[in-house]
C-alpha positions in Angstrom: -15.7 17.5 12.8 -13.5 16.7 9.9 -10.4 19.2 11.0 -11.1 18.2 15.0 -10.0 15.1 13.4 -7.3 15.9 11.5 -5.7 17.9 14.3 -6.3 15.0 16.8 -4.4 13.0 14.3 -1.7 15.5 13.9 -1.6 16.0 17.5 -1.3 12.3 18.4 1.2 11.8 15.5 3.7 14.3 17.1 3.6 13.4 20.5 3.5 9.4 20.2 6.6 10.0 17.1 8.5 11.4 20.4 7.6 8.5 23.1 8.2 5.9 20.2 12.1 7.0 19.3 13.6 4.5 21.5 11.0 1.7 20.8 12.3 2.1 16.6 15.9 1.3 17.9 15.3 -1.2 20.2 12.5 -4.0 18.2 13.0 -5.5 14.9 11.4 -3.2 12.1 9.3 -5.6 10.2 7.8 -6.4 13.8 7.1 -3.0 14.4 5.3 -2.9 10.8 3.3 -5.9 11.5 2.1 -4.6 15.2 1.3 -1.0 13.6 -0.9 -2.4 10.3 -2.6 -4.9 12.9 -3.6 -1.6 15.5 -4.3 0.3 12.0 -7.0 -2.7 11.0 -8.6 -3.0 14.6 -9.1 0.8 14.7 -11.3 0.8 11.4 -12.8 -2.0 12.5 -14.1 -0.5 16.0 -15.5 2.3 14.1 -18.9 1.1 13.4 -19.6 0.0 17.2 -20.6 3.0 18.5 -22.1 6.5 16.8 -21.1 8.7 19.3 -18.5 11.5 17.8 -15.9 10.9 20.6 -15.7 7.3 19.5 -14.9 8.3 16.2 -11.9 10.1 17.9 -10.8 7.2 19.9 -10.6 5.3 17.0 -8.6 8.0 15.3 -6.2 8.2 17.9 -5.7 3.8 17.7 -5.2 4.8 14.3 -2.6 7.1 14.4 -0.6 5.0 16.9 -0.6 2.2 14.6 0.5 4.7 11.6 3.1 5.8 14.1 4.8 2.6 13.6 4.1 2.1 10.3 5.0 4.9 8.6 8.6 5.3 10.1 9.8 2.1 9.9 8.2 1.3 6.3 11.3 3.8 5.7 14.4 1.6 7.2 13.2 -1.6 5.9 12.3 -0.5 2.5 16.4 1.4 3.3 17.8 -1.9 4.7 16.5 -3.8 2.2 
């Protein structure tokens, strides 16, 4: 269960990193940042809801959108600044 969910992460990671290029360009960074903590903070918060593995993996994947935006722009404001 614990590498399903590292891959899924991975997985996600890559292919939302790819869809999001445009989106870093076009918003304000800090915005970005603030959307991504605020998906990161809803994801572990819909964790306990259900006990069902494939919620776990829904949650993962909010997750990982959220660290999508984070983690990239966490780079050009900390450059910017």
């Amino acid at each position: 269960l614990a590498t399903l969910v590292i891959t899924i992460n991975a997985i996600t990671g890559v292919i939302f990193m790819v869809l999001f290029r445009k989106l870093f360009h076009k918003y304000n960074t800090l915005s970005i940042i603030k959307y991504g903590v605020l998906l990161m903070s809803i994801s572990f918060l819909l964790i306990p809801l259900f006990q069902h593995p494939y919620w776990l993996f829904i949650c993962v994947i909010l997750f990982t959108i959220g660290e999508t935006l984070v983690l990239p722009n966490a780079d050009i404001a900390i450059a910017n600044y």
